[in-house]
C-alpha positions as CSV (number, residue, x, y, z in Angstrom):
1,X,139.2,7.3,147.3
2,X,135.9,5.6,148.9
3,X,136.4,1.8,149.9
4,X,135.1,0.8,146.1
5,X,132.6,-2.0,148.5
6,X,131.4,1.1,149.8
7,X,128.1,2.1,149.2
8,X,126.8,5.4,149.6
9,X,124.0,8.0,149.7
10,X,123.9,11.8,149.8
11,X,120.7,13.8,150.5
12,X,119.0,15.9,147.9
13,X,119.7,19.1,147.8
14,X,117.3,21.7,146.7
15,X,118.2,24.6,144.2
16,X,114.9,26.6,144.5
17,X,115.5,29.2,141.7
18,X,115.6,26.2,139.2
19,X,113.7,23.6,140.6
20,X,116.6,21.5,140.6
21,X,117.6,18.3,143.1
22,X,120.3,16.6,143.1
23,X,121.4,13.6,144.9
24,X,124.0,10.5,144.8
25,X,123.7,7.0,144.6
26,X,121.9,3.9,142.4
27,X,119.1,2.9,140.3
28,X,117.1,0.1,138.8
29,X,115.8,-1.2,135.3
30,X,112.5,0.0,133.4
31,X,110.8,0.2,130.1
32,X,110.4,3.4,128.3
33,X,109.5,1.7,124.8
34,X,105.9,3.3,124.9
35,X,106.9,7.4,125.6
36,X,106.3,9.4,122.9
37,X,109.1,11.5,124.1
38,X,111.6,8.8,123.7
39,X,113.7,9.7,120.7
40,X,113.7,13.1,122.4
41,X,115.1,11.3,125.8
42,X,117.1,9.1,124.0
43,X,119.1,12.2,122.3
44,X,119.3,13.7,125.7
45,X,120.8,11.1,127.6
46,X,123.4,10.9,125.1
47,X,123.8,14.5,125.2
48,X,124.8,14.2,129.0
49,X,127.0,11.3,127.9
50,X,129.5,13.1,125.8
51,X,129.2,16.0,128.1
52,X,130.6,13.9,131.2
53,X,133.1,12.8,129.1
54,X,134.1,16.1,127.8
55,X,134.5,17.0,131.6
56,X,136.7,13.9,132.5
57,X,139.1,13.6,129.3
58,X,139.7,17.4,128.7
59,X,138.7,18.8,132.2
60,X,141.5,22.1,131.8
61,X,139.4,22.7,128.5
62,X,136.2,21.6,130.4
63,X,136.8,23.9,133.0
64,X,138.0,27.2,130.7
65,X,134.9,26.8,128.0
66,X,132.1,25.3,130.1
67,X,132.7,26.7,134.0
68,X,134.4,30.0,133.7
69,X,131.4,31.3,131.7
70,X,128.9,29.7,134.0
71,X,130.6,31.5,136.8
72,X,130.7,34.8,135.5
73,X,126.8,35.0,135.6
74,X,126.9,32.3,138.4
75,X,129.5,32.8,141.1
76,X,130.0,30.7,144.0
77,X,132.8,29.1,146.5
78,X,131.8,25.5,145.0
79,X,132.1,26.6,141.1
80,X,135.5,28.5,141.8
81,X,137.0,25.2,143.8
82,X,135.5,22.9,140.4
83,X,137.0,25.5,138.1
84,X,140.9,25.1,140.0
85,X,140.6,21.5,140.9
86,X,139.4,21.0,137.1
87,X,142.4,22.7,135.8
88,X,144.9,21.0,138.0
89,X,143.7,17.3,137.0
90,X,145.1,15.0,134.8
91,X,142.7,13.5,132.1
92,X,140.6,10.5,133.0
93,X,139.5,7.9,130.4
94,X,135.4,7.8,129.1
95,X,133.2,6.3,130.7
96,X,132.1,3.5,128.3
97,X,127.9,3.3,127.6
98,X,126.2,0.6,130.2
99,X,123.1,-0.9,128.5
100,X,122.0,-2.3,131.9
101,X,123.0,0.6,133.7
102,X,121.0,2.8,131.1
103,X,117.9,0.0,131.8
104,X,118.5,0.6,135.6
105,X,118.0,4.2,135.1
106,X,115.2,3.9,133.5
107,X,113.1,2.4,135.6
108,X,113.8,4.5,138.7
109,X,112.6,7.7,136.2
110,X,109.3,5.6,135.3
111,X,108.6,4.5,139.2
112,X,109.6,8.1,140.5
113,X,108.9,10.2,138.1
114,X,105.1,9.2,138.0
115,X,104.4,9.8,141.6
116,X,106.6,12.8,142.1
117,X,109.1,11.8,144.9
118,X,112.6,12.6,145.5
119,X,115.5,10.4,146.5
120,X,116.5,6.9,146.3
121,X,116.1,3.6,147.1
122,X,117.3,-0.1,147.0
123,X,119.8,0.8,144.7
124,X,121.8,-1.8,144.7
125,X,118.6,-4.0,144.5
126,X,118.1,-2.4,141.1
127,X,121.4,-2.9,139.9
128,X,121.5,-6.4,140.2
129,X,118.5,-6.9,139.2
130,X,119.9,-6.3,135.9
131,X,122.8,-9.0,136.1
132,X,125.3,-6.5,137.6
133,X,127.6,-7.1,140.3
134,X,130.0,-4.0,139.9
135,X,132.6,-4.0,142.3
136,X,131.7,-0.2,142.8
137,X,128.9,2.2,141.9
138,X,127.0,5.1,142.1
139,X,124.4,7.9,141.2
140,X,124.2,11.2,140.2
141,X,120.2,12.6,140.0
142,X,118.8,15.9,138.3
143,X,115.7,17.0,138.8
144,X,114.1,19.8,136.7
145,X,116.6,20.4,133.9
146,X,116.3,19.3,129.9
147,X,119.6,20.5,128.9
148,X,122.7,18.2,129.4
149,X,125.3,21.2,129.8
150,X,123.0,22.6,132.6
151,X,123.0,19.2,134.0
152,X,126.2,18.3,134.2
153,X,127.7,22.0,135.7
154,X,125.2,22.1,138.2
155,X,126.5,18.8,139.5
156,X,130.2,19.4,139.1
157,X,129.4,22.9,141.1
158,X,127.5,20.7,143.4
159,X,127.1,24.1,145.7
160,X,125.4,23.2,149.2
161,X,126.6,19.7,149.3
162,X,129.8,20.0,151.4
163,X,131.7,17.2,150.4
164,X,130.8,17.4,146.6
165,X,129.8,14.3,145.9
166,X,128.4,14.6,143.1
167,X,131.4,16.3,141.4
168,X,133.2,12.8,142.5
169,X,131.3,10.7,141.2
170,X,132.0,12.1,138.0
171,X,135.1,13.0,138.4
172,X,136.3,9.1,139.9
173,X,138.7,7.1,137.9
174,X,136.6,4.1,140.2
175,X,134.1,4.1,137.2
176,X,134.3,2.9,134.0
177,X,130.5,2.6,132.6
178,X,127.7,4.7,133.0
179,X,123.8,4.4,131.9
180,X,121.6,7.5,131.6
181,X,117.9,7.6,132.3
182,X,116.1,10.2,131.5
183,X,112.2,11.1,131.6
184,X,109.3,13.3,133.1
185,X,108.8,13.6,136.6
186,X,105.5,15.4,137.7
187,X,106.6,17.9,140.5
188,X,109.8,19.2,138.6
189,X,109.2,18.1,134.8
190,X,112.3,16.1,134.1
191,X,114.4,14.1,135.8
192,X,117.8,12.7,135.1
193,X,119.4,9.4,136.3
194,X,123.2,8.8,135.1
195,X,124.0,4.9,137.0
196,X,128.1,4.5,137.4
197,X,129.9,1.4,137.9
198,X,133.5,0.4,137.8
């Protein structure tokens, strides 16, 4: 269990055969009120909601409907070690909605998804900028998926990053809220932001 004053950030890591980044840490507030695509965001971010939750409160079931079949077409060291450590878990609660959080997502997929870039920064900035002063928190960032099952797998596998961070962050009974951005981005077509705090 990280020190929960601990803040932390974990390089992107590039899956080439789906365009897809990943990376771990925070994000700030934005305004996605004009997209055109928002109901269609909006659906999706809930989407990748329920399926983190899925993952935490049933992870045996998680793990035996969601990875298994995924690994069968996909196999790897990193989704084998999710699928056991999955199995062998005991049920954590949902993580509740965070309106702020949500807001903080949002605006790191409007200033980075407009000029392309990867990565993170002044998380924390971001975060309080919102009113927030979460005793803990943390990111998880998708780049080039639109499907919140997709989304979610590829981070629990979190294959290439050695100490699976990603996969902790949504597995960690630290956090109890969690806001979801989710947008274009111009070099990979969509980017996801999920923003946890506990």
């Amino acid at each position: 269990m990280k020190n929960p004053k601990t803040k932390h950030i974990v390089k992107i890591i590039k899956i080439s055969a789906a365009a897809l980044l990943l990376a771990t840490i925070s994000v700030s507030s934005g305004n996605m009120a004009e997209d055109p695509n928002a109901a269609y965001f909006a659906k999706l971010e809930n989407d990748v909601l329920e399926e983190i939750n899925f993952a935490r409160t049933q992870p045996a079931q998680y793990a035996k409907t969601r990875l298994e079949p995924y690994a069968v077409k996909n196999p790897s060291t990193a989704i084998t070690e999710c699928i056991n450590e999955m199995k062998a878990m005991q049920p954590l609660p949902p993580l509740k909605f965070g309106k702020k959080l949500a807001l903080a997502a949002k605006e790191w997929v409007t200033a980075q998804g407009q000029g392309g870039g990867v990565g993170h920064g002044n998380t924390g900035e971001r975060i309080n900028k919102q009113g927030l002063y979460p005793h803990t928190w943390g990111e998880n960032i998708s780049y080039g998926y639109n499907d919140a099952r997709k989304i979610v797998i590829q981070l629990l596998e979190d294959d290439k990053v050695s100490n699976r961070e990603h996969r902790k962050t949504i597995l960690s009974r630290a956090y109890t809220h969690v806001g979801i951005g989710f947008g274009t981005h111009t070099r990979y077509g969509y980017m996801c932001v999920q923003d946890f705090a506990g």
